[in-house]
C-alpha positions as semicolon CSV with decimal commas, in nm:
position;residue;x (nm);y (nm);z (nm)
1;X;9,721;6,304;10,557
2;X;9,345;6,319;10,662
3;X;9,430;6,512;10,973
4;X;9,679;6,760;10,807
5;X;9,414;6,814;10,559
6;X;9,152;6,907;10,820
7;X;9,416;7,160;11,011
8;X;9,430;7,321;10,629
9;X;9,078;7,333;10,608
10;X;8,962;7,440;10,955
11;X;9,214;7,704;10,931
12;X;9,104;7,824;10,565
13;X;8,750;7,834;10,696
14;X;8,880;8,074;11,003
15;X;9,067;8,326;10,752
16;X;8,798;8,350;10,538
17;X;8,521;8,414;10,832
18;X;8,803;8,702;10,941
19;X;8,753;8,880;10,620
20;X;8,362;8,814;10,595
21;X;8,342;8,982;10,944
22;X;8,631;9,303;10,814
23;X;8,431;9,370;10,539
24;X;8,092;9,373;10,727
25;X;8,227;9,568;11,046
26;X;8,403;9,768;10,862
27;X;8,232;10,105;10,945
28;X;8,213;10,013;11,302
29;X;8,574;9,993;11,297
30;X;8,723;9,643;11,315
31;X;9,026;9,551;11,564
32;X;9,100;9,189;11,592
33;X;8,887;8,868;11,581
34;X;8,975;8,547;11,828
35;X;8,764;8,236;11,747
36;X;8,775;7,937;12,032
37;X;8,570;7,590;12,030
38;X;8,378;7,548;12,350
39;X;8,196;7,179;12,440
40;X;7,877;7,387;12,363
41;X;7,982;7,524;11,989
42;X;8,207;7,791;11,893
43;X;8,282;8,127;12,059
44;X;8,347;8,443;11,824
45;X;8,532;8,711;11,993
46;X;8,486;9,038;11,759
47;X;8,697;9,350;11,925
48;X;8,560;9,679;11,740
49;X;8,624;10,114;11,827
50;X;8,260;10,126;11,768
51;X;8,041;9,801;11,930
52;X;7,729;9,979;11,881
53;X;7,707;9,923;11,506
54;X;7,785;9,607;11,529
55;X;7,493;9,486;11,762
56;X;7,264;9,732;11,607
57;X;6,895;9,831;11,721
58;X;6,792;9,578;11,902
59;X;7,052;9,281;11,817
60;X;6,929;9,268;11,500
61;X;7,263;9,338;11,310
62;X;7,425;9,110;11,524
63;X;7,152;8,838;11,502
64;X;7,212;8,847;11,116
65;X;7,597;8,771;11,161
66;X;7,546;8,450;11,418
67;X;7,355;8,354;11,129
68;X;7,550;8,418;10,833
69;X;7,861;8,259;11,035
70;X;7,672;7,968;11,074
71;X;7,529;7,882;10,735
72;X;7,811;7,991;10,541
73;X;8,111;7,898;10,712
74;X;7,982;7,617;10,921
75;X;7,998;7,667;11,233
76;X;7,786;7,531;11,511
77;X;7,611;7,689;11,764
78;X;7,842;7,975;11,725
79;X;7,845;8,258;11,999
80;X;7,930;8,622;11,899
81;X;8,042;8,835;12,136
82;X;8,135;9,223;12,078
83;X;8,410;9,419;12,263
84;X;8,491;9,787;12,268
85;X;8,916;9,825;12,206
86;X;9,053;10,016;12,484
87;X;9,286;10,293;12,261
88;X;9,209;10,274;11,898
89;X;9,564;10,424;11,868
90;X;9,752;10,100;11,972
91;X;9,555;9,904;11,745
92;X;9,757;9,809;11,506
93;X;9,418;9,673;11,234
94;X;9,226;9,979;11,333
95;X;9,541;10,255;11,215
96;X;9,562;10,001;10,883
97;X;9,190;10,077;10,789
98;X;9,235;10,478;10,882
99;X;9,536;10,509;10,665
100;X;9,384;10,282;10,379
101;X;9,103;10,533;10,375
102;X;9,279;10,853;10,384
103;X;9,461;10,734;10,099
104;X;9,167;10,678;9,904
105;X;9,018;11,023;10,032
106;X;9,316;11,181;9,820
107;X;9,577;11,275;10,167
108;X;9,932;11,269;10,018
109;X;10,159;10,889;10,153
110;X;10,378;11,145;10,357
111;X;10,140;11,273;10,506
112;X;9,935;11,029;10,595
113;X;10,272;10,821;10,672
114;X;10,402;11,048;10,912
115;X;10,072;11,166;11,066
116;X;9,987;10,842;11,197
117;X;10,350;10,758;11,300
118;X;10,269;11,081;11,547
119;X;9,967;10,950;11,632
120;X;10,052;10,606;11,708
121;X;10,364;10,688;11,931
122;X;10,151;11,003;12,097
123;X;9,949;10,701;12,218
124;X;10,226;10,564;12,471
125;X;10,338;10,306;12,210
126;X;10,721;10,217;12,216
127;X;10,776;10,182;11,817
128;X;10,598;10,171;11,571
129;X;10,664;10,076;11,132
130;X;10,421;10,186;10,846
131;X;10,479;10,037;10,506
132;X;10,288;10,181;10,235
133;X;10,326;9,962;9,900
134;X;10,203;9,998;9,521
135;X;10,170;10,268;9,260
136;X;10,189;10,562;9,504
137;X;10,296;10,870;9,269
138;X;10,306;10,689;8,927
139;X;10,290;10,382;8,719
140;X;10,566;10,257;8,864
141;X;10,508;10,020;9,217
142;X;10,751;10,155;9,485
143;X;10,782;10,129;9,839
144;X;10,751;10,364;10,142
145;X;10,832;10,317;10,493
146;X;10,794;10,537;10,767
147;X;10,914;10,374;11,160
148;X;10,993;10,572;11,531
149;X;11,103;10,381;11,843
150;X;11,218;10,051;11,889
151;X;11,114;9,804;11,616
152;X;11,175;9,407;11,618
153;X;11,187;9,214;11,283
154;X;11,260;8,890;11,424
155;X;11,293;8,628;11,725
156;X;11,042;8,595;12,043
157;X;10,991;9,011;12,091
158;X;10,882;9,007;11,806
159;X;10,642;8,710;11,830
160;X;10,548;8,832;12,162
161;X;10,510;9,202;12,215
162;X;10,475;9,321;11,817
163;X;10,129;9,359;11,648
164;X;10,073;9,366;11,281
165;X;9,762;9,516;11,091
166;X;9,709;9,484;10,718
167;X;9,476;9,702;10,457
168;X;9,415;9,765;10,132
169;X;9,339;10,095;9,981
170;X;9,194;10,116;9,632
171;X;9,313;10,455;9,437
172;X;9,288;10,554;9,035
173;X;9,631;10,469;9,013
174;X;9,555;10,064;9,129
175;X;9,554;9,884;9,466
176;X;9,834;10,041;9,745
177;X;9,883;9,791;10,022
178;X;9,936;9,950;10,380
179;X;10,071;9,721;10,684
180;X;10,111;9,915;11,017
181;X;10,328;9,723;11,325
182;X;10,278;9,815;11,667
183;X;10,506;9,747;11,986
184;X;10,295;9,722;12,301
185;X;10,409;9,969;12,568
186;X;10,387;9,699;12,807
187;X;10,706;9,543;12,630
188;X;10,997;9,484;12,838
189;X;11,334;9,505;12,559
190;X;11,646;9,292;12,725
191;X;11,815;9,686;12,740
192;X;11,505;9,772;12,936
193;X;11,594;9,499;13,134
194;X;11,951;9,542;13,206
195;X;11,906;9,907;13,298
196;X;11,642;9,788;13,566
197;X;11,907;9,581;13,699
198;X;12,154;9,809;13,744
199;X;11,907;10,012;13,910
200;X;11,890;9,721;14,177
201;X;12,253;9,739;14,193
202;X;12,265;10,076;14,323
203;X;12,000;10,049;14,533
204;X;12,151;9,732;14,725
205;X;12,514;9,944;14,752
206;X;12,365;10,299;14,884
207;X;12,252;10,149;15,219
208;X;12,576;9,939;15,241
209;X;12,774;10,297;15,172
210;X;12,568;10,444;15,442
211;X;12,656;10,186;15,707
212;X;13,043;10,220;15,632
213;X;13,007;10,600;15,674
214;X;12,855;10,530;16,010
215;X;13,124;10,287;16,051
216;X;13,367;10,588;16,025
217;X;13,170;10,858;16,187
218;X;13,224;10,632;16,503
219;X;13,538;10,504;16,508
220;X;13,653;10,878;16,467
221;X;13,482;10,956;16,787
222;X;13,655;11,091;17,108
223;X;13,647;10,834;17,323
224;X;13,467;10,852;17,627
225;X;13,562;10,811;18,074
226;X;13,454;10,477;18,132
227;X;13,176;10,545;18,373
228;X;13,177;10,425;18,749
229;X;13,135;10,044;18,843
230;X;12,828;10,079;19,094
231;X;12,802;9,859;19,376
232;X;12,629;9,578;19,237
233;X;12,878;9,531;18,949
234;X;13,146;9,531;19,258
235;X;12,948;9,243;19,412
236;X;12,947;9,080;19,071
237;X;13,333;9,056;19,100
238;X;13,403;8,932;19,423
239;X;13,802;8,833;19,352
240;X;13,868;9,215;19,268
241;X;13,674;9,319;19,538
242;X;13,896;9,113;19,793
243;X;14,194;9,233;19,640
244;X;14,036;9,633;19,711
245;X;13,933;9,516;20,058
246;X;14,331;9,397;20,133
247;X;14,455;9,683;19,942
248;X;14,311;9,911;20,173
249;X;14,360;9,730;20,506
250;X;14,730;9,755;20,424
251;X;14,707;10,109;20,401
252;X;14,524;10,181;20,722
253;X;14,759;9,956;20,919
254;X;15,080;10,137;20,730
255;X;14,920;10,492;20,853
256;X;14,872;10,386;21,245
257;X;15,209;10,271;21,245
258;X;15,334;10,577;21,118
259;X;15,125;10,789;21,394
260;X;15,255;10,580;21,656
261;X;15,611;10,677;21,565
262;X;15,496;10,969;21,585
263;X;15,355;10,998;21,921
264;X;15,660;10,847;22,007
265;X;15,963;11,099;21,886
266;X;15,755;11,378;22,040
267;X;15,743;11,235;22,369
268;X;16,117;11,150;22,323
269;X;16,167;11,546;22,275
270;X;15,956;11,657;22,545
271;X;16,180;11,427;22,773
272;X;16,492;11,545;22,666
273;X;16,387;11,953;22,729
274;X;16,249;11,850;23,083
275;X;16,566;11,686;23,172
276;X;16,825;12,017;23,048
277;X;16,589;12,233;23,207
């Protein structure tokens, strides 16, 4: 049980050193935290909307953290380092916080429900859930949810492409709880999928249409004189060109006999008028 119980602890210690760090960064807008151990110590990733109040003039706010991190929660040699979130709007802590403090500003759950359900899918994000939990309009708890797009509850999408930010807002009434999910437009649904396929599809069978058409388009052609077998294609064939060679002698010897007779009958006649006269 010794090593179960240190997974427990060293994972206790990691939650706890998430909310120290919301709570401190929390004007500076906090986004996500990833903590990894390194051969040297430990390396705190701290993603913010605002990184300059977290360093602060000079490193000196940040200076205090590394040390608070380290004498509180243990950790050695640990290395903070600050990054600016790319669209505040697909971050899925950051929306939390803003609708946990609108609510305690006095904005109306609709309308802070539905305004950052607009804001969230305005940002290019595929879906997108807001639950807003506790004694909203009365002493009664109750619960509110307001969703657009595609939404997963369950299974490896879920796991994969689906980010989930938690808050608390505190109001007269008591505490409302507020937990915003996020779908990354970079998510790829198995419809999404499909429809790419069948894209392919039709793609591969356009050209293959356009080749039988061609097909057709020349088969219904007239069809053309063969052209003239030149002399070299004559010497190419040398049995056929024999049988043109004998072809042709047996012509020319057919015509000279036919002159001779001729030549012959018409001296004939010219004998026989010589003789009456």
């Amino acid at each position: 049980m010794a090593n179960e119980r240190k997974i427990v602890e060293e994972k206790i210690r990691r939650i706890l050193l998430k909310e120290y760090l919301m709570a401190r960064t929390r004007r500076a807008g906090f986004g996500g935290l990833d903590i990894q151990r390194t051969p040297m110590g430990y390396r705190v990733t701290l993603v913010t909307e605002r990184p300059g109040l977290v360093i602060g003039r000079k490193g000196a706010t940040i200076k205090e953290l590394t040390r608070a991190v380290e004498a509180k929660f243990g950790f050695e040699n640990p290395q903070i380092e600050v990054q600016e979130v790319e669209n505040a709007s697909l971050n899925s802590q950051i929306m939390a916080e803003k609708l946990a403090s609108a609510l305690e500003r006095g904005w109306h759950f609709r309308r802070a429900g539905h305004s950052t359900v607009r804001r969230i899918m305005g940002a290019g994000a595929k879906g997108c859930l807001v639950v807003i939990s506790g004694k909203i309009t009365g002493q009664r708890h109750r619960m509110e949810k307001f969703k657009a797009g595609h939404i997963k509850f369950c299974g490896e999408p879920k796991q994969l492409w689906m980010r989930e930010g938690f808050a608390v807002a505190k109001v007269k009434l008591g505490v409302i709880g507020v937990k915003v999910q996020i779908m990354d437009p970079r998510a790829r649904l198995p419809d999404e999928i499909e429809i790419v396929d069948k894209e392919l599809e039709t793609e591969v069978e356009e050209p293959a249409a356009e080749e039988a058409a061609e097909v057709k388009e020349v088969s219904g052609a007239k069809a053309e004189p063969a052209p003239v077998e030149k002399a070299s294609e004559a010497k190419a064939r040398p049995e056929e060109a024999k049988d043109e060679a004998e072809t042709k002698e047996v012509k020319n010897g057919t015509a000279e006999n036919e002159r001779d007779k001729g030549n012959e009958q018409r001296g004939e006649t010219e004998e026989a008028e010589r003789t009456q006269e």
